[in-house]
C-alpha positions as CSV (number, residue, x, y, z in Angstrom):
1,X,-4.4,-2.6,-3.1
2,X,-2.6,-4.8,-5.4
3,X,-3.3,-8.5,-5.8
4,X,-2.2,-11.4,-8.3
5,X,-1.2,-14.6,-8.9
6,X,-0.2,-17.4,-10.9
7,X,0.0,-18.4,-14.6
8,X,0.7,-21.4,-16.6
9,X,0.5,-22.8,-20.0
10,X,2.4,-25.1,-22.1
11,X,5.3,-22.5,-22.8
12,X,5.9,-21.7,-19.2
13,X,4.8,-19.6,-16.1
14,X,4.7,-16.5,-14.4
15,X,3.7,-14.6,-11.3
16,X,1.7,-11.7,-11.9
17,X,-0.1,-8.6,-9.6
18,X,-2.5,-6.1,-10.7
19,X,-2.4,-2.9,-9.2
20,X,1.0,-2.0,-9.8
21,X,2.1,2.0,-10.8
22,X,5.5,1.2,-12.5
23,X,5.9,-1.3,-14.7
24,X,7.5,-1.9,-18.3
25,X,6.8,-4.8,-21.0
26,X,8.8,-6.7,-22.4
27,X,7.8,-8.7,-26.0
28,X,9.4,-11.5,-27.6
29,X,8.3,-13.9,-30.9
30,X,6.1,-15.6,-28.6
31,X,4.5,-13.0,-26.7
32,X,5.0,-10.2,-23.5
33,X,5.1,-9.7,-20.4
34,X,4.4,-7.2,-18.2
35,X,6.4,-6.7,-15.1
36,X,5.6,-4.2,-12.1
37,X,7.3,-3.5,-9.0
38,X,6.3,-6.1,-5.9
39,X,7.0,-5.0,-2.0
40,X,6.3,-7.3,0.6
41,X,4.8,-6.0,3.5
42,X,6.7,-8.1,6.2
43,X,10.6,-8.6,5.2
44,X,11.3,-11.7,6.8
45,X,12.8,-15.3,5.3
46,X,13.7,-18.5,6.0
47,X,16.4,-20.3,4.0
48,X,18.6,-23.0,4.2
49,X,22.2,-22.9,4.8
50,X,24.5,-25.8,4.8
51,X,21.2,-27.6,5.4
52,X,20.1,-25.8,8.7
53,X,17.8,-22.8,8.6
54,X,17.9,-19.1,9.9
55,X,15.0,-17.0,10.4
56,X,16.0,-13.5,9.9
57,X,13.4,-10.1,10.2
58,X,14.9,-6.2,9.7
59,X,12.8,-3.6,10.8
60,X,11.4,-1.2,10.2
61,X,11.7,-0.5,6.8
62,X,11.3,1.8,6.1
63,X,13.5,3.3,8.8
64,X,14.6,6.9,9.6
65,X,17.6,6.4,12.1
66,X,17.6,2.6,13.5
67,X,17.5,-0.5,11.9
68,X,16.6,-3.7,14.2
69,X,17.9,-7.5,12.9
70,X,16.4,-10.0,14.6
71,X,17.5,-13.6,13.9
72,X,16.7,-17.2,15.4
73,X,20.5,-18.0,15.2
74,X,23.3,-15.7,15.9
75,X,26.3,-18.5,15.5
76,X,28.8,-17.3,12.7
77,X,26.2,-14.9,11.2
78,X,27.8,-10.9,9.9
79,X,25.7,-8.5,8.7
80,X,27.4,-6.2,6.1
81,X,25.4,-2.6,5.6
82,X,26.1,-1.1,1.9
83,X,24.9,2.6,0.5
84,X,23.3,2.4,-3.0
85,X,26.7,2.8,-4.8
86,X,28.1,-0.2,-3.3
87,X,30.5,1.1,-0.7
88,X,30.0,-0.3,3.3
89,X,29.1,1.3,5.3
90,X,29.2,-0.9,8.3
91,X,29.7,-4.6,9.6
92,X,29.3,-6.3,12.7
93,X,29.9,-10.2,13.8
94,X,26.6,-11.2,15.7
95,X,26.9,-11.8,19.3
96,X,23.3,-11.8,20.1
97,X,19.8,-12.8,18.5
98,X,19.4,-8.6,18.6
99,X,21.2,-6.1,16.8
100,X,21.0,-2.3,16.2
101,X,22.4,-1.0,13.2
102,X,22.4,2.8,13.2
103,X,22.0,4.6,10.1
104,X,21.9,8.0,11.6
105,X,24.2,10.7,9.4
106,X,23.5,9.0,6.5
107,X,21.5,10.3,3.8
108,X,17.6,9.5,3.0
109,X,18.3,7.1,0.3
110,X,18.5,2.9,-0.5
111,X,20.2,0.4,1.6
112,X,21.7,-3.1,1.5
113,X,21.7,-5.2,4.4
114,X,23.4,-8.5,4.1
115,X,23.5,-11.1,6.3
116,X,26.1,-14.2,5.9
117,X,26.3,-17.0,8.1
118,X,29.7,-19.5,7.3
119,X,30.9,-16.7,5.4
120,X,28.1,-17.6,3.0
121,X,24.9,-14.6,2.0
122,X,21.7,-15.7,3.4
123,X,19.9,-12.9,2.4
124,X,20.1,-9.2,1.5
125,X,17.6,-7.1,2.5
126,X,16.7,-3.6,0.5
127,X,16.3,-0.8,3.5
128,X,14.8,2.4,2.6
129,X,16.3,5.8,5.3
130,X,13.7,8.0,4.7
């Protein structure tokens, strides 16, 4: 179980967990810093986008055939599905609050999943095909 929080002092802040497996340090004049890998549990966001808001969910992640995007706002919004060397794989304009995005023949590896609204990137979600 990992946990953390907050630091600050008169040079700065940082976030911080404890628990982590990987990590690697990095030290300047003034001090290091440790930095570990973070997961969220639940991949889901809110942000703002020419001053209106989207709420946006894939799952499951990780996934071994289908990948489910849920969003609060399907108006203008394309998802765009990349392999881990950059190439896409698939896109799709939106036409309902639900979509399926089928990663079956694809190899078990990482994912990109992002989602534009107004031709601008909301958010870009890393999905895991086992």
């Amino acid at each position: 179980m990992a946990v953390g929080g907050k630091a600050t002092g008169s040079g700065g802040a940082v976030s911080y967990s404890v628990g982590q497996v990987v990590y690697t340090t990095n030290t300047g004049t003034n001090g290091s810093v440790s930095q570990g890998v973070q997961q969220p549990y639940a991949i889901s966001t809110t942000v703002g986008v020419n001053k209106t808001s989207i709420q946006l969910e894939a799952f499951p992640n990780p996934t071994a055939n289908n990948l489910t995007l849920t969003t609060d706002d399907s108006e203008s919004v394309i998802y765009q599905l990349f392999n881990n060397q950059g190439a896409e794989i698939s896109s799709k304009t939106l036409n309902s609050k639900t979509s399926s995005i089928s990663l079956e023949g694809q190899p078990p590896a990482m994912y990109f999943l992002k989602v534009l609204k107004n031709n601008e990137i909301v958010k870009v979600f890393k999905i895991i095909k086992n």
